[in-house]
C-alpha positions in Angstrom: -15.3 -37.4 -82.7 -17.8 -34.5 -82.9 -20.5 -35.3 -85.6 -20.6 -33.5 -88.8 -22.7 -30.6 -89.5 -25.3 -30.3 -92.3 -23.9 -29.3 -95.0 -25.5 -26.0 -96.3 -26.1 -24.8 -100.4 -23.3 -22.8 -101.5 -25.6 -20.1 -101.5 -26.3 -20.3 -97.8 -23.0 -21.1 -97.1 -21.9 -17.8 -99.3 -24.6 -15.6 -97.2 -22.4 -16.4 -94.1 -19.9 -14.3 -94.6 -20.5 -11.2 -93.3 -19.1 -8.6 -90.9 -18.4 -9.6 -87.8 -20.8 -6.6 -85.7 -23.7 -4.4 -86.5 -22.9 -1.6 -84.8 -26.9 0.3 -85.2 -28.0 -3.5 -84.4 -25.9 -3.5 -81.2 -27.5 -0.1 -80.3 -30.8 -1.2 -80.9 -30.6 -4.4 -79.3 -29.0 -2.4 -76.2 -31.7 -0.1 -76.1 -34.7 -2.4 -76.3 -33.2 -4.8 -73.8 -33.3 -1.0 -71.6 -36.7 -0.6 -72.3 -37.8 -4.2 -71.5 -35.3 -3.6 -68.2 -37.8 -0.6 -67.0 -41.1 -2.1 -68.0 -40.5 -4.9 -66.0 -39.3 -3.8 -62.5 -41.5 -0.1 -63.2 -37.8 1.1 -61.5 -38.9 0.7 -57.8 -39.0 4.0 -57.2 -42.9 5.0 -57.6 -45.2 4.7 -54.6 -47.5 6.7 -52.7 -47.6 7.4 -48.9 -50.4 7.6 -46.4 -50.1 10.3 -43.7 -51.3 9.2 -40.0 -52.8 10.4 -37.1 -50.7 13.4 -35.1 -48.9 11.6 -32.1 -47.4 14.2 -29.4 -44.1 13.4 -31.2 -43.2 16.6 -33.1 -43.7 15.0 -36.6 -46.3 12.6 -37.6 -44.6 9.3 -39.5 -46.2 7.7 -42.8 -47.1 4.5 -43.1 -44.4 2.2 -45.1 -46.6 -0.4 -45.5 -47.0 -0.1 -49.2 -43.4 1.2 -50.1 -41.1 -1.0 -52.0 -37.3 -2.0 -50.4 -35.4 -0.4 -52.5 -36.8 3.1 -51.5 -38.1 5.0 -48.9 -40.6 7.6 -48.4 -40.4 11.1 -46.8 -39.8 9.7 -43.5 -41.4 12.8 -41.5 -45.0 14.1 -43.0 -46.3 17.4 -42.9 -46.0 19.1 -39.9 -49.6 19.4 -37.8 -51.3 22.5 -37.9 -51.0 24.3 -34.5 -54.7 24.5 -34.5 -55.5 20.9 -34.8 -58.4 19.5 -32.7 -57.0 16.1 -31.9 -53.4 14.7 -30.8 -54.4 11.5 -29.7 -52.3 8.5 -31.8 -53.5 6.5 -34.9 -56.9 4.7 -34.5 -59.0 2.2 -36.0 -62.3 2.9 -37.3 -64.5 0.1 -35.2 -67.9 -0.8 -36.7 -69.8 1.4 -34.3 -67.7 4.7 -35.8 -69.3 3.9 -39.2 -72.5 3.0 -38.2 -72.3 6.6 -37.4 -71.2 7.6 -41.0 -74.6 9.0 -42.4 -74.5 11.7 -39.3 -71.1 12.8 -40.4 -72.3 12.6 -43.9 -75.1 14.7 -43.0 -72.9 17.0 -41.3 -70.2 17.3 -44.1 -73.3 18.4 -46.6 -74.4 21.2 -43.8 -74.2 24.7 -43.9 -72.8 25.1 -40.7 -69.0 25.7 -40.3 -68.7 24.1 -37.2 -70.1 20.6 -38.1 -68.1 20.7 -41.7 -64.6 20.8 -39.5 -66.4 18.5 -37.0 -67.2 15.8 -39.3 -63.9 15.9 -41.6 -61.9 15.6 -38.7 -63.6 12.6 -38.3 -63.3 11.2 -41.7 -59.4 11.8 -41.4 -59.6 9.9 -38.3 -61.0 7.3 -39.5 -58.6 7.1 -42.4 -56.0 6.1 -40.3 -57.4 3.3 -40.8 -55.1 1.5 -43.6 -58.3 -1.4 -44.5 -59.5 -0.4 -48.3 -63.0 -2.1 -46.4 -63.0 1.6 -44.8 -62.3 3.4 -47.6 -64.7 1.8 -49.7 -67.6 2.6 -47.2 -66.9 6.5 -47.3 -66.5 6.8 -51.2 -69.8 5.2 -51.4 -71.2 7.6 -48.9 -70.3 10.2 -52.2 -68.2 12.9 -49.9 -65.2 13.1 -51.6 -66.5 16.0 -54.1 -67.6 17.7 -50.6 -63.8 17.4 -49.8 -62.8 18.8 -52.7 -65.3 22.0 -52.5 -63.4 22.4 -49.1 -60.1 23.2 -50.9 -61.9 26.0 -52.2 -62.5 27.5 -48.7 -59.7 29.8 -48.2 -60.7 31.7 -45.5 -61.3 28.2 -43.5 -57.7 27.2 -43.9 -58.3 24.2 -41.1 -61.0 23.3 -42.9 -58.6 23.1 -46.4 -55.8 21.6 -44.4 -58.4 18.4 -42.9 -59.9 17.9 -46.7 -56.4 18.2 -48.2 -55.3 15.4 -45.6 -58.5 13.2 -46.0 -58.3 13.3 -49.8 -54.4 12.1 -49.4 -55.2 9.2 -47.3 -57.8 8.1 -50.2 -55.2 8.9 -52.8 -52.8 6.2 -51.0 -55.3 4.0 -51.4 -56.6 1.5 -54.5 -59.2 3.9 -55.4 -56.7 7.1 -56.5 -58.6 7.9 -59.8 -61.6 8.7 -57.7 -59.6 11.2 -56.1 -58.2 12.7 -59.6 -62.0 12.5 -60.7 -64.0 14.1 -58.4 -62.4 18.1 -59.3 -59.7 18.4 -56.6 -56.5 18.2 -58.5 -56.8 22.1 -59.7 -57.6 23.0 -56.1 -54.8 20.9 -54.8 -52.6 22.6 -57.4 -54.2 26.1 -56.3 -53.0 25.2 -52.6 -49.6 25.2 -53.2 -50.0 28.9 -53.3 -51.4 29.3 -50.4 -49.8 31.5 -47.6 -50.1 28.8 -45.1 -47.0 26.5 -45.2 -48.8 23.7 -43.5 -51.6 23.2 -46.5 -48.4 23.8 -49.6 -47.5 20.8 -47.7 -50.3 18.9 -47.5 -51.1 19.4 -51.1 -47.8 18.2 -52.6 -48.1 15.3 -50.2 -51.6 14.7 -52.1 -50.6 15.6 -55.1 -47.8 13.2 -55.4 -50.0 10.1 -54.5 -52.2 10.9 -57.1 -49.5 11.0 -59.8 -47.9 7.7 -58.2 -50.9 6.1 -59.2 -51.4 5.2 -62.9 -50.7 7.4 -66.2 -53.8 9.3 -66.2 -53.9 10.5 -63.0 -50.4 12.0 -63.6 -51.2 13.6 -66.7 -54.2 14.9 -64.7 -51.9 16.7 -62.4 -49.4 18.0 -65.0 -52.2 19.2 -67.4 -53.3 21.6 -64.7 -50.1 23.2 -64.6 -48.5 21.6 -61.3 -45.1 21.2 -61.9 -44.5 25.1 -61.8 -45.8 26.2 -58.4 -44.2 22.8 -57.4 -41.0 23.8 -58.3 -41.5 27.2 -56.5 -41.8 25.1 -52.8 -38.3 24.6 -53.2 -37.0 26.9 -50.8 -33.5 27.5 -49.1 -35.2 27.7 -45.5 -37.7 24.5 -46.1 -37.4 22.0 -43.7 -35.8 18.9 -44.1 -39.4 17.2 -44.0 -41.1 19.5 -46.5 -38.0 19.5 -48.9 -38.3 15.2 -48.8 -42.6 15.6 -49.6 -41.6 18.2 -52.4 -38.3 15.6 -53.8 -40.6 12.8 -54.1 -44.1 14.2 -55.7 -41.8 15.6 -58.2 -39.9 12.9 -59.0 -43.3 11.1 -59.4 -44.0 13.9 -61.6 -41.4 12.9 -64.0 -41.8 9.4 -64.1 -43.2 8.8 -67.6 -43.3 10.5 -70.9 -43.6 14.7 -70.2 -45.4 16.7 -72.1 -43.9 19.5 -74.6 -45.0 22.0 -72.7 -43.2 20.9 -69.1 -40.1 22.8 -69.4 -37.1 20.3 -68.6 -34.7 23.0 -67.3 -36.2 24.5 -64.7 -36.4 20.7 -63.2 -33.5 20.3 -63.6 -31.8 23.2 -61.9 -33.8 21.5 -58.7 -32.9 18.5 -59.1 -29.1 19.3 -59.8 -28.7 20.9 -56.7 -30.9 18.2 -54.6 -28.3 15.2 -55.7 -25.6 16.8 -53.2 -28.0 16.5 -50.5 -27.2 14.3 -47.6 -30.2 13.4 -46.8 -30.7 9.6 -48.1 -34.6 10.2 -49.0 -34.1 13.9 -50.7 -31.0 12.3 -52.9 -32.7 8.6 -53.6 -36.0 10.8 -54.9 -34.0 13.3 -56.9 -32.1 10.7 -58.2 -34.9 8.8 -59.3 -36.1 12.0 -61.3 -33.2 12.3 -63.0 -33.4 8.9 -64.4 -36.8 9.3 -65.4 -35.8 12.5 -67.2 -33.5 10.4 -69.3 -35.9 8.8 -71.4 -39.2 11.2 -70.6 -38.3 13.6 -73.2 -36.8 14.1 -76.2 -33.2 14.3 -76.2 -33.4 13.9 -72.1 -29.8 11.9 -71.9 -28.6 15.3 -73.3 -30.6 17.5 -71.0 -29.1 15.4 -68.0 -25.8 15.8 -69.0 -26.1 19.7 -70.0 -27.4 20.2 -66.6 -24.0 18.7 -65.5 -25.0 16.2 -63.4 -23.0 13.2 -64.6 -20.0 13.9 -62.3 -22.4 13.4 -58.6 -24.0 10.6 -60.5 -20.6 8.8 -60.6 -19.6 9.9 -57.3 -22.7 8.0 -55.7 -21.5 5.1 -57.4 -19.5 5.2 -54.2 -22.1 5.3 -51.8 -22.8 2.9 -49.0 -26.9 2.8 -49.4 -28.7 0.5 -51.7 -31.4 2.9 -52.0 -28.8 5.3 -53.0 -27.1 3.4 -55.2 -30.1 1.7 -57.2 -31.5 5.2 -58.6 -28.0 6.5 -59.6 -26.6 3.3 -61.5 -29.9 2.9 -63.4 -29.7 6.8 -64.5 -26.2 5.7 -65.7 -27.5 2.7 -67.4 -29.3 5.2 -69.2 -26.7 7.5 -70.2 -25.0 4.7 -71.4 -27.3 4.0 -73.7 -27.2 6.9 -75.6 -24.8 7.9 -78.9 -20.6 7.7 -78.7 -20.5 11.4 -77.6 -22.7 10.3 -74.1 -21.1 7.2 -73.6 -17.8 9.1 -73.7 -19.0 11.6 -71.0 -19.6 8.6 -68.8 -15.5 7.0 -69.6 -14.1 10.9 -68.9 -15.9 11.1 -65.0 -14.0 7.4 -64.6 -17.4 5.9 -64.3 -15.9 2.1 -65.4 -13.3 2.4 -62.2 -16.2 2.8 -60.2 -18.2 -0.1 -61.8 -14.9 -2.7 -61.2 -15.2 -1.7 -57.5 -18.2 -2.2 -57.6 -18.6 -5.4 -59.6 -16.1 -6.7 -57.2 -18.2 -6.2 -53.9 -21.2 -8.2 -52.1 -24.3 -6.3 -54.0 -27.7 -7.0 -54.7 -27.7 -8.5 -57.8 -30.3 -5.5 -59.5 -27.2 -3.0 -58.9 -24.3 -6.2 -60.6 -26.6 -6.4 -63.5 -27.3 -2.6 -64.0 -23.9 -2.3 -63.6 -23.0 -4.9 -66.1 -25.3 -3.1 -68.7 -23.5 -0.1 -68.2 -20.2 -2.1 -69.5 -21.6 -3.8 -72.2 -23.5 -0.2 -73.7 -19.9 1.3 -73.4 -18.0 -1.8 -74.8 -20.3 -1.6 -77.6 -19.8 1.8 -78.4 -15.4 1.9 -80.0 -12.4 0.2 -79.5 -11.2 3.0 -77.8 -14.4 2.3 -74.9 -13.1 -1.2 -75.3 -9.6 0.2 -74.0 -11.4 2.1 -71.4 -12.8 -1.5 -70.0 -9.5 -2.8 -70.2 -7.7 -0.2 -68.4 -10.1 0.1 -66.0 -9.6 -3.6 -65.0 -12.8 -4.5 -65.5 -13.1 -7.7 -67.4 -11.7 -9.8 -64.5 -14.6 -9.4 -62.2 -17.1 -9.8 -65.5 -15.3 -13.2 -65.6 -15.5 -14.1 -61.9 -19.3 -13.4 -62.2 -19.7 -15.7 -65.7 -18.2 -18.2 -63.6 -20.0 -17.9 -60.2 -23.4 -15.7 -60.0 -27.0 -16.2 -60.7 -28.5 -16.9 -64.5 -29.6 -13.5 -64.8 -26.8 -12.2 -63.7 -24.4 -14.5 -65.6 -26.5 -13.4 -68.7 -26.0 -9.4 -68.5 -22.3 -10.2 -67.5 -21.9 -12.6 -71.1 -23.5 -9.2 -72.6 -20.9 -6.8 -71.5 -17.9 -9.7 -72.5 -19.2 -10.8 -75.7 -19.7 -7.1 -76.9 -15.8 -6.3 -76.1 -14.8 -9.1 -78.1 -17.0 -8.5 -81.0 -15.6 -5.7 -81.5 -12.0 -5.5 -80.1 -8.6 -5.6 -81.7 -6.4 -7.9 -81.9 -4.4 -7.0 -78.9 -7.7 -6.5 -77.3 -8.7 -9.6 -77.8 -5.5 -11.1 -76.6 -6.0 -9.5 -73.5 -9.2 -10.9 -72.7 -8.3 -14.1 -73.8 -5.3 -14.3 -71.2 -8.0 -13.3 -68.3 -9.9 -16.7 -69.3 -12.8 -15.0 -71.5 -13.4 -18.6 -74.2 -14.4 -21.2 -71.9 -17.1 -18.7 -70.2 -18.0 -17.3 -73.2 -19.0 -20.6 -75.3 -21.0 -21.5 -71.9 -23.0 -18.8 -72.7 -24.0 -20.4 -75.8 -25.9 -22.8 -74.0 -28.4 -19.6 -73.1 -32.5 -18.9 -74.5 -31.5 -15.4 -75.5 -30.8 -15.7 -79.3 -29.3 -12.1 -79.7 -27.1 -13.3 -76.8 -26.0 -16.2 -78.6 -25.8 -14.6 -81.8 -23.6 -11.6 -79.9 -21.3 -14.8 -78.3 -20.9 -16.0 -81.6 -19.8 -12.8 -82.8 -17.2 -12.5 -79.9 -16.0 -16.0 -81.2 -15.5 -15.4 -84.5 -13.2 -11.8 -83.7 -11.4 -14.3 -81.2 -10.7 -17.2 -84.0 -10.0 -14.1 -86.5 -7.4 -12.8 -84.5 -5.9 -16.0 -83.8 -5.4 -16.8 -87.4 -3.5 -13.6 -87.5 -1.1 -14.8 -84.4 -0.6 -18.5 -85.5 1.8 -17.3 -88.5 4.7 -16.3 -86.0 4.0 -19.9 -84.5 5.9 -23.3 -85.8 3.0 -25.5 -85.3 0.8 -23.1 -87.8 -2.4 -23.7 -85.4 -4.4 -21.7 -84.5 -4.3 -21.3 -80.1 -7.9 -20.1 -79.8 -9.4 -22.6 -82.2 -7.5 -25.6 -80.0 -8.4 -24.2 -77.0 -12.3 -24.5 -77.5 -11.4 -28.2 -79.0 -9.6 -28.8 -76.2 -12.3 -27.5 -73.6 -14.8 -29.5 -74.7 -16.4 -26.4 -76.3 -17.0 -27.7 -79.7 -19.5 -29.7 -78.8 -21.5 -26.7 -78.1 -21.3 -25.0 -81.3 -22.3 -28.0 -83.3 -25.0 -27.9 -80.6 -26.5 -24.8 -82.1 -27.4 -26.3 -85.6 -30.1 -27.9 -84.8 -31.3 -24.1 -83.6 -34.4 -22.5 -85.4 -32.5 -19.7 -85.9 -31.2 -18.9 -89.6 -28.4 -16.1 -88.7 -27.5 -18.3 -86.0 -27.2 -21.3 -87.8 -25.1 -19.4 -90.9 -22.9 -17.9 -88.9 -22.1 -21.6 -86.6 -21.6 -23.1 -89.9 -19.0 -20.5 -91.2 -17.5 -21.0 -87.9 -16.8 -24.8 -88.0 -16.2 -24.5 -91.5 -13.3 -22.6 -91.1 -11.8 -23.7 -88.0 -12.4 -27.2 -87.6 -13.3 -28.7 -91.1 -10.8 -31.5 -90.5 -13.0 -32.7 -87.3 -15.4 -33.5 -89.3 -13.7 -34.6 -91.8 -15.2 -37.8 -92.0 -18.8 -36.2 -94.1 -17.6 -37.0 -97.7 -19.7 -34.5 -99.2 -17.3 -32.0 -97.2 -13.4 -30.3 -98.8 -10.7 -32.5 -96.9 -8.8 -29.9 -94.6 -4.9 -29.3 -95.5 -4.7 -30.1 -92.2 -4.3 -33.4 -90.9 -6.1 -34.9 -87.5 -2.5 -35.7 -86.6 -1.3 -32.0 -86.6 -4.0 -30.9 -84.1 -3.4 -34.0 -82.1 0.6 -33.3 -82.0 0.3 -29.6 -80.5 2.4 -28.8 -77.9 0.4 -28.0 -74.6 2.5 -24.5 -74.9 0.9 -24.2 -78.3 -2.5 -25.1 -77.3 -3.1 -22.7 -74.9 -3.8 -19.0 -75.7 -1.3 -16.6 -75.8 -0.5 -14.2 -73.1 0.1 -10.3 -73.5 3.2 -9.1 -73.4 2.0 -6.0 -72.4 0.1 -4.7 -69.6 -3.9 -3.9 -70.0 -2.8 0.0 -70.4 -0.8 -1.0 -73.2 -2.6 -3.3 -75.5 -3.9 -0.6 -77.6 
């Protein structure tokens, strides 16, 4: 016999009874949990990237060392000047080569041309070097404002390509603001309009480490004006290499809040065009800035979607590349968070078919819980989303993965169920009672997340609603869902929740067992006896007792 709840002031017990969901509390609460989702994993998809020594290959290959899975970097760097000194592969700077650093110091500060090339070759060489113990030892021999004066030199363009490459190296490193410090972001930003391809290269290489670095170095970059003449490298005969260097610094670019000033659209036109590319680095980076766009400026779900970029977005739901796939299903979380009028943009390009094929498949459990986000934004949204989910058959694999995946994952996918029943008809609710939604559901009451719980609850409450409506055509006058969670052993987990320190939870578990299952606890004298006897519950047929099944199909419960 479960035990009998407290028994609340009439008052408290009045204050209960409320609607059943807050839609502007839903979309907060979706929106936050968003923001909290991007804070925390800083979206995988910022890094910088070292360039190495030239190897007789025809394209020198960045280091990956400090690049996270779930992306990749320009795979190719800039191509090598055809006047370089030295083709011999990477090195490591040995302690002899900087107990020679105060000659090339001494060179680097000369007036002669000669020994200025000499000696930054030799600081790029011995940048190769990935140990932040070398990098240290040359900022403290004070150089890198000699590098960036070397920028300046345009009628030494090897001279601007080896100081371009040395400060890159630096900017890959820990020690990135020195880089933005020391005066050579305008002259980077000047050198991508240079005549020489090879230096435009080299300084959006540099460029883009510096804004991968921290806030401030970014807003360095785009306060001197570099997202124009960045946008102008994009070129129909740029290589494939160049056109993956120019993808990623931009989409670093965006990554953040933009300023007013930063016009949106011009990005955009790039960047709508770049998510058809099939390359796998161009289209992971351009779909990264995209995403960033989303919330980097105001109204920047709306810009996305102007540009008319939600249709590819969907379509790469499809693709086989995790790298792929992570970008474009956390722009679409996005999108999804946005007002009825973007959510309905995502349910016309069949973006919930995609999700159930996808739900339904062996991925990393960062793309099931995106995905699961996306379905519980749009199940939040109307019952006519709600229909969407339905038809699209996608509340059976949200069911399977309550059952059988991770916590976290098990969390996002009570999220997406709990929000369709909150707010779902009757027939809706039906329906996701046949697929097996109660048991799973008051499991999820056992979670920490109180707006979860209080979100379940609400999911509950439509359920017992709506099966107060269908007990009247039934003999036994019970209601199915209410038996059910008796039945299940699922009782026991509401009463569970009034020991919570949680006020609106507590109010709303007592109105519950109030008026479902006042003659379990029947036994409190302080408490109304139920019209009900125990015998009547304890008499139901099993038929009875079990929740009713559609007669119709899921495209024709609404």
């Amino acid at each position: 016999m479960p035990r009998a709840p407290r028994r609340p002031s009439e008052e408290t017990r009045l204050a209960a009874y409320k609607p059943g969901v807050d839609v502007a509390r839903s979309r907060r609460r979706r929106e936050d949990r968003l923001l909290a989702v991007r804070r925390r994993n800083r979206d995988a998809g910022l890094f910088k990237c070292r360039r190495d020594e030239p190897t007789p290959a025809p394209a020198a290959t960045p280091s990956q060392a400090d690049v996270p899975a779930t992306t990749s970097p320009p795979s190719s760097g800039p191509s090598s000047p055809p006047s370089s000194p030295h083709a011999e592969g990477p090195r490591t700077a040995t302690d002899p080569e900087l107990e020679g650093l105060s000659e090339m110091v001494e060179k680097i500060w000369s007036e002669d041309i000669t020994s200025q090339l000499e000696a930054t070759v030799q600081f790029r060489k011995l940048l190769s070097d990935e140990k932040n113990s070398t990098v240290i030892k040359i900022i403290r021999a004070d150089v890198l404002p000699r590098f960036a004066d070397f920028l300046s030199r345009h009628e030494l363009p090897q001279l601007q390509m080896e100081a371009a490459w040395v400060l890159t190296n630096i900017a890959a490193s820990d020690y990135t603001l020195l880089v933005a410090e020391c005066g050579a972001v305008p002259r980077l930003v000047e050198l991508l309009g240079s005549p020489n391809a090879n230096i435009r290269h080299q300084a959006t290489w540099a460029l883009g480490n510096i804004a991968a670095d921290m806030p401030s170095c970014r807003e360095t970059v785009l306060d001197h004006g570099a997202v124009t003449p960045l946008l102008a490298q994009f070129r129909e005969d740029m290589k494939v290499p160049v056109l993956r260097t120019a993808t990623w610094a931009l989409s670093n670019l965006c990554f953040g809040k933009l300023p007013a000033e930063v016009k949106v659209k011009p990005i955009l036109e790039i960047v709508s065009q770049l998510i058809h590319s099939v390359d796998e680095k161009i289209l992971a980076d351009a779909c990264w800035a995209l995403c960033y766009i989303c919330d980097g400026v105001s109204d920047g779900i709306q810009h996305v979607l102007g540009a008319g970029a939600c249709p590819q977005l969907v379509n790469l739901l499809m693709h086989g590349s995790v790298s792929i796939l992570l970008p474009v299903i956390t722009a679409l979380a996005r999108i999804s968070s946005g007002d009825d009028a973007q959510v309905q943009v995502l349910v016309e390009n069949g973006t919930l078919n995609c999700l159930a094929q996808l739900l339904a498949r062996n991925y990393p459990k960062s793309i099931k819980k995106q995905a699961c986000l996306i379905v519980s934004n749009i199940a939040t949204s109307s019952k006519d989303h709600i229909q969407a989910v339905i038809d699209a058959d996608v509340i059976s694999p949200l069911i399977f993965l309550l059952k059988s995946s991770e916590a976290d994952i098990k969390q996002e996918a009570a999220w997406a169920l709990s929000n369709a029943a909150s707010g779902g008809s009757s027939d809706q609710i039906q329906y996701l009672v046949s697929r097996g939604c109660l048991e799973p559901l008051c499991n999820a009451l056992t979670y920490q997340d109180a707006d979860l719980v209080y979100t379940c609850l609400e999911g509950l409450q439509n359920i017992l609603e709506a099966g107060e409506v269908g007990k009247q055509g039934q003999e036994s006058g019970v209601n199915p869902y209410a038996q059910f969670i008796l039945e299940c052993g699922c009782l026991d987990k509401l009463e569970d929740l009034q020991e919570v320190d949680d006020d609106t939870i507590y109010k709303l578990v007592m109105k519950l067992l109030e008026s479902y299952w006042e003659e379990e606890v029947s036994d409190d004298p302080d408490l109304p006896a139920s019209n009900d006897s125990a015998e009547t519950v304890e008499t139901v047929s099993e038929d009875a007792a079990q929740p009713t099944e559609p007669s119709a199909s899921a495209n024709e419960t609404e």
